[in-house]
C-alpha positions in Angstrom: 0.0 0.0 0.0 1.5 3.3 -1.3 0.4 5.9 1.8 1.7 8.6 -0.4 -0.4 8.0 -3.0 -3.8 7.5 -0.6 -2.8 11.0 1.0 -2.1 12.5 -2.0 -4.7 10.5 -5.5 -3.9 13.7 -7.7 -0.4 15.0 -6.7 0.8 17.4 -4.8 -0.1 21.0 -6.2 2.9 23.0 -8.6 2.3 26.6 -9.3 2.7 26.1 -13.4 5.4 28.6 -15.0 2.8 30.2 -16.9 -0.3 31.8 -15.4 -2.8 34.0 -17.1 -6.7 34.2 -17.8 -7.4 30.7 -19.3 -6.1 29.5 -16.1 -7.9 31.9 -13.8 -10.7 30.7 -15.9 -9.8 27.1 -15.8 -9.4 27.6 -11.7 -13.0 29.2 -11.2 -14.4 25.9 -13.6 -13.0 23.7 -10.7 -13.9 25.8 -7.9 -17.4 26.3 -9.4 -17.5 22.3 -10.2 -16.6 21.4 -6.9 -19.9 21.3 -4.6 -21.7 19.0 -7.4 -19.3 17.0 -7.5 -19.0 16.2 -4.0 -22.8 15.7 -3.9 -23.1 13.4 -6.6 -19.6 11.4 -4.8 -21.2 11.6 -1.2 -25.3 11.5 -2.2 -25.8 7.5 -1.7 -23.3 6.7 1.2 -24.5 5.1 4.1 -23.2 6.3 7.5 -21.0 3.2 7.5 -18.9 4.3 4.2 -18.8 7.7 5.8 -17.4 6.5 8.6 -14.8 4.7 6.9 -11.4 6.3 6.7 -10.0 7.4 3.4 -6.8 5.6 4.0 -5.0 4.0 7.1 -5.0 6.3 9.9 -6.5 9.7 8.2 -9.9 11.4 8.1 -13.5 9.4 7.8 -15.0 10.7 4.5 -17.2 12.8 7.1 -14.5 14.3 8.3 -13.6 15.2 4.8 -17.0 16.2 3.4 -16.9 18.7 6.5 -13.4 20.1 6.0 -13.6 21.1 2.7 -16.3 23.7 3.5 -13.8 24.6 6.7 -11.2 25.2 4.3 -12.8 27.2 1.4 -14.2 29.3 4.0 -10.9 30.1 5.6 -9.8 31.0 1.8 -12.9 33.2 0.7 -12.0 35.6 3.6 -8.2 35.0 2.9 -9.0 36.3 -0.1 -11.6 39.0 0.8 -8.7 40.2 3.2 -6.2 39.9 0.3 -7.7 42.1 -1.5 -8.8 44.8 0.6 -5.6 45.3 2.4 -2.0 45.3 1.9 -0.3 42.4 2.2 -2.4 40.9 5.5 -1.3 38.4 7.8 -3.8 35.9 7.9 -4.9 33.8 10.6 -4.2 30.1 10.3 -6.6 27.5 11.9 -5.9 24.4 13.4 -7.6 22.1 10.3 -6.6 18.8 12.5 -8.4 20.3 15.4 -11.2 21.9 13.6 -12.2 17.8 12.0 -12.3 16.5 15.3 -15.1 18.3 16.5 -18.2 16.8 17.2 -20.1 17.8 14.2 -17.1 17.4 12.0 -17.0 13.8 13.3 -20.2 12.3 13.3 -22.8 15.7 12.3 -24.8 15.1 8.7 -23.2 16.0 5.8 -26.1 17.9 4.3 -25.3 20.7 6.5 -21.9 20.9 4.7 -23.0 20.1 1.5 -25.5 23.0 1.6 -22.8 25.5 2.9 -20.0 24.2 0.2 -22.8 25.3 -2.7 -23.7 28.9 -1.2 -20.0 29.7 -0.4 -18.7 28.6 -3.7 -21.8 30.5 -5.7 -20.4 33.5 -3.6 -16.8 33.0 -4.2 -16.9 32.2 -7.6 -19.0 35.6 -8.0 -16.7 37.5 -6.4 -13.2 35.3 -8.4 -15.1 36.7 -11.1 -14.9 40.2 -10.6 -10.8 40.3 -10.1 -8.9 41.4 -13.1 -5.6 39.6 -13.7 -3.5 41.4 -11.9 -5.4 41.3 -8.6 -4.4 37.6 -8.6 -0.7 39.5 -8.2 -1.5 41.0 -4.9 0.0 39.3 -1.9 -0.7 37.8 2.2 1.4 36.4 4.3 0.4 32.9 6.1 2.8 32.8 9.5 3.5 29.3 8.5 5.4 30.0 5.3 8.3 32.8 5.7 7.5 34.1 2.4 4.1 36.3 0.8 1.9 34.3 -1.2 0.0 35.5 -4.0 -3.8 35.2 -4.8 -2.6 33.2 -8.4 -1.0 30.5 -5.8 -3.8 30.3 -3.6 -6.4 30.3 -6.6 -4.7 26.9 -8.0 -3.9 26.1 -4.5 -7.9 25.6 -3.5 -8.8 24.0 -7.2 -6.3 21.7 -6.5 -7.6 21.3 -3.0 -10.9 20.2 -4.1 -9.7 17.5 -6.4 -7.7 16.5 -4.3 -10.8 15.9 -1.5 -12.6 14.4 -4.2 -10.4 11.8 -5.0 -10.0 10.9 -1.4 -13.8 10.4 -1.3 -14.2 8.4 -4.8 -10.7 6.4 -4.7 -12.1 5.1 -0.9 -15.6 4.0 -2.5 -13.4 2.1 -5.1 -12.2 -0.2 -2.8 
């Protein structure tokens, strides 16, 4: 059993070398995609196969199905705050923490589900209205000694949800 390939289906993400609007677009596609996606992955599980761990010793696919909205929230305002201030200092979260919670563990997924589609319709309205070089503008995450850009964090979070997906729909393949 590879464990680097159960933790990571798709890859790790790679900023590509060139970035420009057909990849903004492409980015917004995925992001946009995502919350059907899930739904149509997670729609006929029972709570047994959501209870079941993606791969030895990681998150139950609840835990998963509630993390991703925990995630993309974090970025929407990461983003918000990115662009409406100069090079910010977000505010990390504790993601290990945050899917041990009772409702992250063993809550119904619905509830996650139902806030994955309303952020992403808002986020995917508002990726829309940034011009290319907004995706320039910079944050700083106190984990990484370096800024960030938007462009990094767009590809970061459509990668992101693939790479959830594939942990939900490579663990109903077995």
């Amino acid at each position: 059993m590879d464990l680097e390939k159960l933790k990571y289906p798709i890859g790790q993400f790679a900023m590509p070398d060139v970035f420009g609007q057909k990849q903004v677009d492409a980015w917004i596609s995925e992001i946009e995609a995502l919350p059907g996606q899930i739904k149509k992955a997670t729609e006929n599980l029972t709570d047994e196969e959501l209870s079941q761990p993606y791969r030895p010793g990681g998150w139950t696919l609840r835990q998963v199905v509630h993390h991703v909205p925990d995630s993309h929230l974090n970025a929407y305002i990461r983003f918000k705050l990115a662009i409406t201030e100069d090079v910010p200092v977000i505010r990390p979260y504790d993601e290990e923490r945050w899917a041990e919670t009772e409702e992250a563990k063993n809550g119904n997924i619905k509830l996650s589900l139902d806030l994955l589609a309303g952020l992403h319709t808002r986020w995917v309205a508002f990726l829309k209205t940034l011009r290319i070089e907004d995706y320039e503008r910079k944050y700083i995450h106190p984990a990484y000694t370096r800024e960030l850009t938007l462009a990094n964090m767009l590809g970061m979070y459509a990668w992101h949800g693939k790479h959830h997906l594939a942990h939900i729909t490579n663990a109903l393949t077995k």
